[in-house]
C-alpha positions as CSV (number, residue, x, y, z in Angstrom):
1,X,-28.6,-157.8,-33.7
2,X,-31.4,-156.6,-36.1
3,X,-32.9,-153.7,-33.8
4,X,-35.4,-152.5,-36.3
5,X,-38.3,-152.5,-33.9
6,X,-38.3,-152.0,-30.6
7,X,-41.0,-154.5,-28.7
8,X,-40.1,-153.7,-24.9
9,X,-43.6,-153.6,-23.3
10,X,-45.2,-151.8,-25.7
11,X,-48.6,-152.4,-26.9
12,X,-48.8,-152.6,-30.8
13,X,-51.8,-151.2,-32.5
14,X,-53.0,-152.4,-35.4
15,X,-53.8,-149.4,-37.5
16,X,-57.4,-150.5,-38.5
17,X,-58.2,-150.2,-35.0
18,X,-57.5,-147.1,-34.1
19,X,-60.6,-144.8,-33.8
20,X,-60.4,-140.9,-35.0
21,X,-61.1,-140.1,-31.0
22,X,-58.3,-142.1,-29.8
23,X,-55.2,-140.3,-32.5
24,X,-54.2,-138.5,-30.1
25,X,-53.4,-141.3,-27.5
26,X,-50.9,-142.8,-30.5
27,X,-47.9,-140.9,-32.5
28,X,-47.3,-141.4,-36.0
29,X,-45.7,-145.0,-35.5
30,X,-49.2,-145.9,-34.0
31,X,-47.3,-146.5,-30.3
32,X,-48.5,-144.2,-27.4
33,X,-48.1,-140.9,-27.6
34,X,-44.3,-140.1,-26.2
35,X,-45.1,-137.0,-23.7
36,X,-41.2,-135.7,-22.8
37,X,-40.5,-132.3,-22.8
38,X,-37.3,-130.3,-23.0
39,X,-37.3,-130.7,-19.0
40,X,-37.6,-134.5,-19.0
41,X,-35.0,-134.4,-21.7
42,X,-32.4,-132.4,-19.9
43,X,-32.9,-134.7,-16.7
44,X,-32.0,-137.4,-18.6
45,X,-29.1,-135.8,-20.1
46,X,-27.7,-134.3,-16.8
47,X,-28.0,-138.2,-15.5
48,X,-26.3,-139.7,-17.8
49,X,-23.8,-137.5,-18.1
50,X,-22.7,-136.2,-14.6
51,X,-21.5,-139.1,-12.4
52,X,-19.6,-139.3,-9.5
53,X,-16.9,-138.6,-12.0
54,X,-16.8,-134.8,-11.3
55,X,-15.6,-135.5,-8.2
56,X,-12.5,-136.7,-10.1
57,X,-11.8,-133.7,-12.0
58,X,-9.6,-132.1,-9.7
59,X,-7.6,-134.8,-10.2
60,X,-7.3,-134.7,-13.8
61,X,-7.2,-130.8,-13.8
62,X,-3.6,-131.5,-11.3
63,X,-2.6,-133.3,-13.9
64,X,-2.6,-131.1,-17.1
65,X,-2.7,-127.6,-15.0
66,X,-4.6,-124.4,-15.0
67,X,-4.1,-123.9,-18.9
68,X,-4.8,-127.2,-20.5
69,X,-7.2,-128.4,-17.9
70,X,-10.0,-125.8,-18.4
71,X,-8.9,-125.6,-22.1
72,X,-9.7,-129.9,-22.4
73,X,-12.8,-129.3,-20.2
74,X,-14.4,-126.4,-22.8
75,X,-13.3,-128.4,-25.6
76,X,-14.8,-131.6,-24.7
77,X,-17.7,-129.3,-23.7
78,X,-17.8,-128.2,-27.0
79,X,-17.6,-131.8,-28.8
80,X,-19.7,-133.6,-27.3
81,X,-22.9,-131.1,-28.1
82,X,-21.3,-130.8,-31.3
83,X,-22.0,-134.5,-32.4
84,X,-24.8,-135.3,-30.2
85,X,-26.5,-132.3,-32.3
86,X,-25.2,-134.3,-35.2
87,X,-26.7,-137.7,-33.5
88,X,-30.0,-136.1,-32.9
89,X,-30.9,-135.1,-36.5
90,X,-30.4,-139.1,-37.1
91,X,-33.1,-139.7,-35.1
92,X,-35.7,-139.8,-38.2
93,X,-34.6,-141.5,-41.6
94,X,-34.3,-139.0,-44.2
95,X,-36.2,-140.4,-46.2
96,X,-39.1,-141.8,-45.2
97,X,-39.4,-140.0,-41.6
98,X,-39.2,-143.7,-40.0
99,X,-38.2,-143.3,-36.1
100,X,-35.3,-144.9,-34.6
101,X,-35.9,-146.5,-31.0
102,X,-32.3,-147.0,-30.7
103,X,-28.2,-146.2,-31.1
104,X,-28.4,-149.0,-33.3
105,X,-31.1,-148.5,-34.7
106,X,-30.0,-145.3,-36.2
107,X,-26.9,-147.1,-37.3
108,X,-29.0,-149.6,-38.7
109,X,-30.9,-147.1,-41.1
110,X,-28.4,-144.9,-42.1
111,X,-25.0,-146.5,-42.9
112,X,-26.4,-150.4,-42.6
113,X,-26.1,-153.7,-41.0
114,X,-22.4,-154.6,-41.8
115,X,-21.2,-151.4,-39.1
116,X,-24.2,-152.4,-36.8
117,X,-22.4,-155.1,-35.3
118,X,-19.1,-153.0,-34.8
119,X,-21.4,-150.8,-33.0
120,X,-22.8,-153.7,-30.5
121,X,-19.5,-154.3,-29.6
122,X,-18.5,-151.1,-28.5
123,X,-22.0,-149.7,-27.2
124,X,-23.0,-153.1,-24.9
125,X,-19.4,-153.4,-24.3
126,X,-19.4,-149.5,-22.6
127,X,-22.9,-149.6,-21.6
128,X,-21.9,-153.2,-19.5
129,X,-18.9,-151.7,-18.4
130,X,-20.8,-148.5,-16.7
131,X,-22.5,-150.4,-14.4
132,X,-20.2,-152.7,-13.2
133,X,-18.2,-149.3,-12.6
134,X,-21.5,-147.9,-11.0
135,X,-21.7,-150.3,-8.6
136,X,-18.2,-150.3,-7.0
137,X,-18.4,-146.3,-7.0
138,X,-21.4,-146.6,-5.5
139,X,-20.2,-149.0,-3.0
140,X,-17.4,-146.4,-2.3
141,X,-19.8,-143.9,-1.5
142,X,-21.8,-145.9,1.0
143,X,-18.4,-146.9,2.7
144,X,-17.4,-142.9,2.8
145,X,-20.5,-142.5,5.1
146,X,-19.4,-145.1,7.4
147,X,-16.4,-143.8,7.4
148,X,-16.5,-140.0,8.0
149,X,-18.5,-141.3,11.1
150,X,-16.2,-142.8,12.4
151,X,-12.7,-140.8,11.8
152,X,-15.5,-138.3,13.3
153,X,-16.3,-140.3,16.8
154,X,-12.9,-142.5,16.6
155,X,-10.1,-139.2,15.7
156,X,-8.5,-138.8,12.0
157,X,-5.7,-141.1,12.3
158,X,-8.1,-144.5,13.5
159,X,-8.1,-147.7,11.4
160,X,-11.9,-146.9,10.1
161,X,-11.2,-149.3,7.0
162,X,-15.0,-151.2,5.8
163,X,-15.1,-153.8,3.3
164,X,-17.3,-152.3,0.3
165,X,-18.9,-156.0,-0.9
166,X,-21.8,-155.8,1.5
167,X,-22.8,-152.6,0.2
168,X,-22.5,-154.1,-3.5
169,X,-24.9,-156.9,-2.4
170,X,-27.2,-153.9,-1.1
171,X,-26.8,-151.8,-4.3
172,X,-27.9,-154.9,-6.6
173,X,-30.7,-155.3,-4.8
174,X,-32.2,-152.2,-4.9
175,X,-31.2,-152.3,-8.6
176,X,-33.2,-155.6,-8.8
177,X,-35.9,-153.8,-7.6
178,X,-35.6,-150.9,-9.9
179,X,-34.7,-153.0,-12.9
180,X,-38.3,-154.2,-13.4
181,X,-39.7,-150.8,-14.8
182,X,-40.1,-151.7,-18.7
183,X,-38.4,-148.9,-20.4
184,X,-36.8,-145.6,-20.9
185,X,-40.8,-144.1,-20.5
186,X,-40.8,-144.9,-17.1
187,X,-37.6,-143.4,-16.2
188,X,-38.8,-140.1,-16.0
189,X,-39.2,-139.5,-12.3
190,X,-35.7,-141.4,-11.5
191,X,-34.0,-138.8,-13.6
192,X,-35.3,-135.9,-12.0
193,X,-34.6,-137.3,-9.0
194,X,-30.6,-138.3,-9.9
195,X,-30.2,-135.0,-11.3
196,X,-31.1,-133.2,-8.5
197,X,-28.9,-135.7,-6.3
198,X,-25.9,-134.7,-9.0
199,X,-26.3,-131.2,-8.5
200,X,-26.1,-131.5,-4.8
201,X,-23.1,-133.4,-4.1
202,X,-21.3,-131.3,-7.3
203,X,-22.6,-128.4,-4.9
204,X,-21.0,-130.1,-1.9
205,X,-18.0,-130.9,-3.3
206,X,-17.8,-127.2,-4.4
207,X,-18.4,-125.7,-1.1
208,X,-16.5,-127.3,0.6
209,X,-13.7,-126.7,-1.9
210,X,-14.3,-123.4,-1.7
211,X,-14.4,-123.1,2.2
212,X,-11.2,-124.7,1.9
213,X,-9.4,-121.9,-0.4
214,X,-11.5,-119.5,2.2
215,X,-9.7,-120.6,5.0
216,X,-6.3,-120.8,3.5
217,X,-6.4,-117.3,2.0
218,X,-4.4,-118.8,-1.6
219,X,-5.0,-121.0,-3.9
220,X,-3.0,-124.1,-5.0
221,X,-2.0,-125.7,-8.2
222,X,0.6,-124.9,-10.8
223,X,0.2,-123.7,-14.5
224,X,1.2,-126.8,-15.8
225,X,0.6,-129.3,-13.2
226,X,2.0,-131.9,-11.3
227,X,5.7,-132.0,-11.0
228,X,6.9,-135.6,-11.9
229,X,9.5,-137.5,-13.8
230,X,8.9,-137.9,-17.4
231,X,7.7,-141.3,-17.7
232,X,5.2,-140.2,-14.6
233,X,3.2,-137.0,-15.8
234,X,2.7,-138.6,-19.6
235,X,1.0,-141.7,-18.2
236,X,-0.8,-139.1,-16.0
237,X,-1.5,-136.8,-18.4
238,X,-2.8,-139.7,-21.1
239,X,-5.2,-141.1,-18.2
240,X,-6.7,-137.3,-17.5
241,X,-6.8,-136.5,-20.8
242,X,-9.2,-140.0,-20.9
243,X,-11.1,-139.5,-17.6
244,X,-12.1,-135.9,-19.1
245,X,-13.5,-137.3,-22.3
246,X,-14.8,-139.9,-21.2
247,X,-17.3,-137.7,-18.5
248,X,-19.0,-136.1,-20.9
249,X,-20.2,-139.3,-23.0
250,X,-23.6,-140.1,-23.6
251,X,-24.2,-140.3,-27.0
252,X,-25.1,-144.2,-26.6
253,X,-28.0,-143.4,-25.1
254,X,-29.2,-140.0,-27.0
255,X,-31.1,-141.7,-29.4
256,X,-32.8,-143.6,-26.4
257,X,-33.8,-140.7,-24.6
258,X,-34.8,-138.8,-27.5
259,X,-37.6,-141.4,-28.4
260,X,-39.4,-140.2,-24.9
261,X,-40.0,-136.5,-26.4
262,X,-42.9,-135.2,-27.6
263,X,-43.0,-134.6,-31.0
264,X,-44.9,-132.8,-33.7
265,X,-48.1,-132.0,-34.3
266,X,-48.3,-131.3,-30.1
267,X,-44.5,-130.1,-30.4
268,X,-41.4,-129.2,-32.2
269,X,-39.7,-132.0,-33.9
270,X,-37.9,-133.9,-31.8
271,X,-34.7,-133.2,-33.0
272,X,-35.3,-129.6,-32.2
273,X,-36.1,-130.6,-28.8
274,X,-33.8,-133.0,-28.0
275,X,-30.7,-130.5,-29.4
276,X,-32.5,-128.0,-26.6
277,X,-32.1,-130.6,-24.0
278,X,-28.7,-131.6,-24.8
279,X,-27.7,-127.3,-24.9
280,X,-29.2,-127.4,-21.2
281,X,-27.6,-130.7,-20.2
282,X,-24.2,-129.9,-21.8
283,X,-24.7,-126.6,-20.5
284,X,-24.8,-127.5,-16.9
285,X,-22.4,-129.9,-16.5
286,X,-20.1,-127.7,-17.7
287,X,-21.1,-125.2,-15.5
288,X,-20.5,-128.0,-12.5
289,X,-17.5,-129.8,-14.1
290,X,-15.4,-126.4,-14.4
291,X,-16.5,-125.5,-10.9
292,X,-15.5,-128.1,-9.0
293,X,-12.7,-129.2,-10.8
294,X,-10.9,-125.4,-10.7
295,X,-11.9,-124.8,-7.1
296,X,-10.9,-128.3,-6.2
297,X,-7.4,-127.9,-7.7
298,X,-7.5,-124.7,-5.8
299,X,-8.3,-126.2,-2.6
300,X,-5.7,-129.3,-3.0
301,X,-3.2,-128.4,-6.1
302,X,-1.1,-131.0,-7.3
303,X,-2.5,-133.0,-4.4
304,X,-5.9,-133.3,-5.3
305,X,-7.0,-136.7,-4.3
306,X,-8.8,-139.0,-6.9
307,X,-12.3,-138.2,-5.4
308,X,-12.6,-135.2,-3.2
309,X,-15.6,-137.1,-0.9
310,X,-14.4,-140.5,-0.9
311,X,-10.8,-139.7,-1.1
312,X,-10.7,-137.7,2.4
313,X,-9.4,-134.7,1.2
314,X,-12.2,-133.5,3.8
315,X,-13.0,-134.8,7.3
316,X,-15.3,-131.4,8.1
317,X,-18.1,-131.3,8.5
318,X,-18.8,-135.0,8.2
319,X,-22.1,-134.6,8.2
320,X,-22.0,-132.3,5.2
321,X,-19.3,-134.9,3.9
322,X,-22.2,-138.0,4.4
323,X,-24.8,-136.0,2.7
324,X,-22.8,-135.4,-0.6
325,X,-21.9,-139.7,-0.9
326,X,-25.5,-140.1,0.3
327,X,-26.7,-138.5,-2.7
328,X,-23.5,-139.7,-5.3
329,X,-25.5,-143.0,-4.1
330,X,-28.9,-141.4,-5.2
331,X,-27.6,-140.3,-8.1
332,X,-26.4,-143.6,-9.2
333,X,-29.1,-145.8,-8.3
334,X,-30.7,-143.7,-11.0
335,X,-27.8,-143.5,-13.3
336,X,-27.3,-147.0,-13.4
337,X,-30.8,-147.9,-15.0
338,X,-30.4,-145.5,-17.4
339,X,-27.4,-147.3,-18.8
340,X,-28.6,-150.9,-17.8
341,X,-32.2,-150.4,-20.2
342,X,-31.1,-150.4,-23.3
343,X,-29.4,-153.8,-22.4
344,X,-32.9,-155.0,-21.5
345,X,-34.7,-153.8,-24.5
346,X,-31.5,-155.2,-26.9
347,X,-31.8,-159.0,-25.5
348,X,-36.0,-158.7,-24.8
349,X,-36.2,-157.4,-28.5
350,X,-33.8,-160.6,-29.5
351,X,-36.6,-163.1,-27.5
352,X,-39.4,-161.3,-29.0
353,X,-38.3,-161.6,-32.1
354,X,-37.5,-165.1,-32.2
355,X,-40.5,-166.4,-29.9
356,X,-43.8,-163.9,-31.5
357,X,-46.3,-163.6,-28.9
358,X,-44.1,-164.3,-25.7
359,X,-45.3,-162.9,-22.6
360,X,-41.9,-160.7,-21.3
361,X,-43.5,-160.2,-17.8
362,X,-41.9,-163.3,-16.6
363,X,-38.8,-163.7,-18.7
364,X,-38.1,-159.4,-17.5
365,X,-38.3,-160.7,-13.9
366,X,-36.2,-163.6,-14.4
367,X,-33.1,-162.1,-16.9
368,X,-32.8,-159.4,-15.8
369,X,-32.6,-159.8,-12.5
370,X,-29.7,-162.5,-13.4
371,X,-28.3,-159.2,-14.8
372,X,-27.8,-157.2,-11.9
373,X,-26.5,-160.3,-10.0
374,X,-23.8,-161.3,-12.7
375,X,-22.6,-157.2,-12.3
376,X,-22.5,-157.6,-8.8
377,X,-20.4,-160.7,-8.7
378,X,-18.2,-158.8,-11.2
379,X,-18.1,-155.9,-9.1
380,X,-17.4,-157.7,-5.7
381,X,-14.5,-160.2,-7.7
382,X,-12.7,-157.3,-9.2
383,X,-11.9,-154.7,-6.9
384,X,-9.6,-152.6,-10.1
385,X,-12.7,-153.1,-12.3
386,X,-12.8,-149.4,-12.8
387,X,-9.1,-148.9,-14.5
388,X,-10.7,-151.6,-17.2
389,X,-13.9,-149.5,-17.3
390,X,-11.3,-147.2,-18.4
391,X,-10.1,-149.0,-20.9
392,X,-13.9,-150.2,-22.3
393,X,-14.3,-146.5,-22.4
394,X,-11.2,-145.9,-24.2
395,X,-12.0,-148.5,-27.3
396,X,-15.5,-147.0,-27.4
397,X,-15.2,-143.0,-27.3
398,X,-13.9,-142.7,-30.7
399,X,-16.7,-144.7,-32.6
400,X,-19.6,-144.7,-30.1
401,X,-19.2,-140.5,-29.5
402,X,-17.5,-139.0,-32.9
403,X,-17.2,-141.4,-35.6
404,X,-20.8,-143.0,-35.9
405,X,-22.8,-139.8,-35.0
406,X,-20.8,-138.0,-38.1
407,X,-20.6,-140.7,-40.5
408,X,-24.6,-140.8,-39.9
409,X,-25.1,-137.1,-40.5
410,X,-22.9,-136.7,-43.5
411,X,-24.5,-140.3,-44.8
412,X,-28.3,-138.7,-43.9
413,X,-27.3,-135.3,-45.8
414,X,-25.3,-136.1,-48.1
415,X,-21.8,-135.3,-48.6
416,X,-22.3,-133.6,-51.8
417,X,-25.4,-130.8,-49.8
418,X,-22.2,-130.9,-46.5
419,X,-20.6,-127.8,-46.7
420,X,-16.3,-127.8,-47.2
421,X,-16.4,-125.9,-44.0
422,X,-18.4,-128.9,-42.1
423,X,-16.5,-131.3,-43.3
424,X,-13.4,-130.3,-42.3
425,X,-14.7,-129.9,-38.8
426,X,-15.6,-133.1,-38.7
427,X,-12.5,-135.0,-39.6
428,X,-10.2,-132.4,-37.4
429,X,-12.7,-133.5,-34.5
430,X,-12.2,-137.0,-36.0
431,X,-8.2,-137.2,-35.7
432,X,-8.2,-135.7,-32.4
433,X,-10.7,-137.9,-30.8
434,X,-8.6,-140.6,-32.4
435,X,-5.5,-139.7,-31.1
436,X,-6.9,-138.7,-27.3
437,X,-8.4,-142.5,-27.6
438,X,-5.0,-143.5,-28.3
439,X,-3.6,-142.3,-25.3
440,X,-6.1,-143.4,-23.0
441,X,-6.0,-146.6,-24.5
442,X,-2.0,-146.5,-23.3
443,X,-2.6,-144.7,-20.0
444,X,-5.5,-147.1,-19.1
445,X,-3.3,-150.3,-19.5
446,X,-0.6,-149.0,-17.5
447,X,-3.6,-148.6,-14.9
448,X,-4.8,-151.8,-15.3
449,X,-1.0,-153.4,-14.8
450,X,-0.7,-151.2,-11.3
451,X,-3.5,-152.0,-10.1
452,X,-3.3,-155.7,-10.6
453,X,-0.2,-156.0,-8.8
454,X,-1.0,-157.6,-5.3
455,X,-4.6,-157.4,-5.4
456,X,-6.4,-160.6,-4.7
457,X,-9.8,-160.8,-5.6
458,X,-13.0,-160.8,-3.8
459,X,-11.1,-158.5,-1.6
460,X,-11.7,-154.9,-1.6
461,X,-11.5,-152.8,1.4
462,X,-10.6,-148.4,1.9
């Protein structure tokens, strides 16, 4: 895929015709003026990043225990702002100061086509995979609702189980609906919104975690984790040590969001701003991810359940409970596009490109709402779709999060201006990326093989 200009829904200007009054309504590329700020940027960020995922961490903290839990959680923390600040400085060639629109774009410019298409795979591959795994979570939440209702009116030991396809079906319609803004530009207003839904159920999740440890008067959990046989804790450890990792990713989308800043002469270069945002985003999921992952681990030790609002570590107060899956739902419908748009602009750029002149309003309705049907049918068919999503994210953390961000920067400065010091950072983050990839890789398969086992498909109920 050649993604050297982006053509979703953008008017192009021929640069003859644009008057001295009107350089301000363009940026240097002669597009319209990109008007995100380090706010917008940091939404975007916190969306992308925080997913119903957190709720999971307690999980994964029961896994590895006190010590290595916060110590993977800080590190991960720590790597992923590491090479997304790396990523960001791609943004512009080095040369020539031409913009990148894309992840593969950047790729494009900097190390050339022949690694492009190993970065297709991987990015469309993870990017595809996120919202199939959106939609079932999401499903998940919506049934939770139902749910705590009725363990609440029916008593906690009643047979409350719903089947979540209907609320697939509901999901992908409203993500029909949603999926006919053009671009990232438009998204601004949906992240805010899912960022603020993220911090409240993170909040919830957290309160209630902490009422529970309240109440008890002790806190739970072991140094090192759960107690199991050998064979047991390493294919738990290797799927924590994945699930971890894998929630702070969002380097496939930086460069996307990073083209909606405002850049210079009306602001600092983007890159400047965008490594702000990602500091902020980073920042605060950390803040949340270490929160709710120690208190929950607290609250539930080595018996933390895999989600602490959909797993029914709680049953009080429902309502409370109802509110937090109401906005996990929120959150997603937001999260979703995020990930789903630079699909749309990859295969609208493709038609563009082949057909000059096309009119996308009509091929945008029709494709992609064929889109977010063909993920809902995947969704509804295959009820363990998320242990493959964890496998999809497993083959793509290494080169989509650490290896292409630093081959870019080193390629973009120069290994011969790349101080001893950096460079050695960057292959000791490189090798132990690889090797955490490698045991995801394992620990995901031996997911996939349990959950297989008796499940039929088009069948998912809780």
């Amino acid at each position: 895929m050649d993604s050297a200009e982006r053509v979703v829904n953008v008017e192009y200007v021929n640069e003859s015709s644009v008057n001295v009054e009107d350089v301000n309504e363009f940026d240097d590329d002669l597009r319209p003026a990109r008007t995100g700020t380090v706010f917008n940027g940091t939404a975007h960020v916190v969306t992308a990043v925080i997913g119903s995922g957190v709720l999971g961490l307690p999980w994964s903290i029961a896994q590895l225990g006190w010590v290595a839990g916060v110590i993977m959680l800080v590190f991960f923390a720590w790597a992923t702002y590491y090479t997304s600040a790396l990523l960001a400085d791609c943004y512009r060639h080095p040369v020539n100061g031409k913009r990148s629109y894309t992840y593969m774009d950047a790729v494009n410019a900097h190390l050339g086509r022949k690694q492009v298409y190993l970065c297709a795979v991987a990015q469309y591959l993870n990017l595809l995979g996120t919202s199939i795994g959106y939609t079932i979570t999401c499903a998940t939440s919506m049934v939770a609702v139902k749910r705590a209702i009725c363990f609440h009116t029916e008593g906690h030991d009643a047979h409350c189980h719903v089947s979540n396809i209907p609320w697939m079906i509901v999901f992908g319609a409203i993500q029909i609906f949603l999926s006919q803004l053009p671009n990232f530009s438009h998204l601004q207003f949906v992240s805010i919104v899912a960022a603020v839904m993220s911090a409240i159920y993170s909040t919830i999740g957290l309160a209630l975690s902490v009422a529970r440890v309240g109440i008890r008067g002790s806190v739970l959990g072991s140094v090192w984790g759960t107690q199991l046989s050998p064979a047991q804790k390493t294919w738990s450890v290797f799927q924590a040590l994945g699930n971890i990792a894998f929630a702070y990713s969002f380097c496939m989308v930086l460069i996307e969001i990073q083209d909606t800043l405002r850049g210079p002469p009306k602001s600092a270069p983007e890159n400047i701003t965008m490594k702000k945002a990602t500091g902020w985003g980073i920042g605060i999921t950390t803040a949340f991810y270490i929160s709710v992952g120690c208190f929950g681990f607290a609250a539930f030790g080595n018996n933390a359940p895999g989600n602490i609002l959909t797993g029914f570590g709680f049953y009080n107060p429902y309502w409370l409970l109802s509110l937090g899956n109401i906005c996990v739902v929120i959150h997603l419908l937001g999260a979703y596009q995020v990930y789903v748009q630079p699909i749309f602009a990859a295969i609208e750029r493709a038609v563009q490109s082949k057909w000059t002149g096309m009119k996308l309003i009509w091929f945008r309705l029709i494709s992609r709402t064929l889109f977010v049907i063909g993920v809902t049918f995947v969704a509804s068919a295959l009820p363990f779709f998320n242990d493959i999503n964890g496998f999809i994210g497993a083959i793509s953390f290494l080169p989509l999060t650490v290896y292409f961000p630093t081959a870019m920067y080193i390629k973009s400065k120069g290994k011969s201006k790349s101080s001893t010091k950096e460079l050695i950072s960057i292959w000791v983050l490189r090798i132990i990326s690889g090797l955490i990839t490698l045991v995801a890789i394992i620990g995901s398969v031996e997911g996939i093989h349990s959950s297989v086992q008796g499940t039929k498909l088009f069948h998912t109920k809780n």
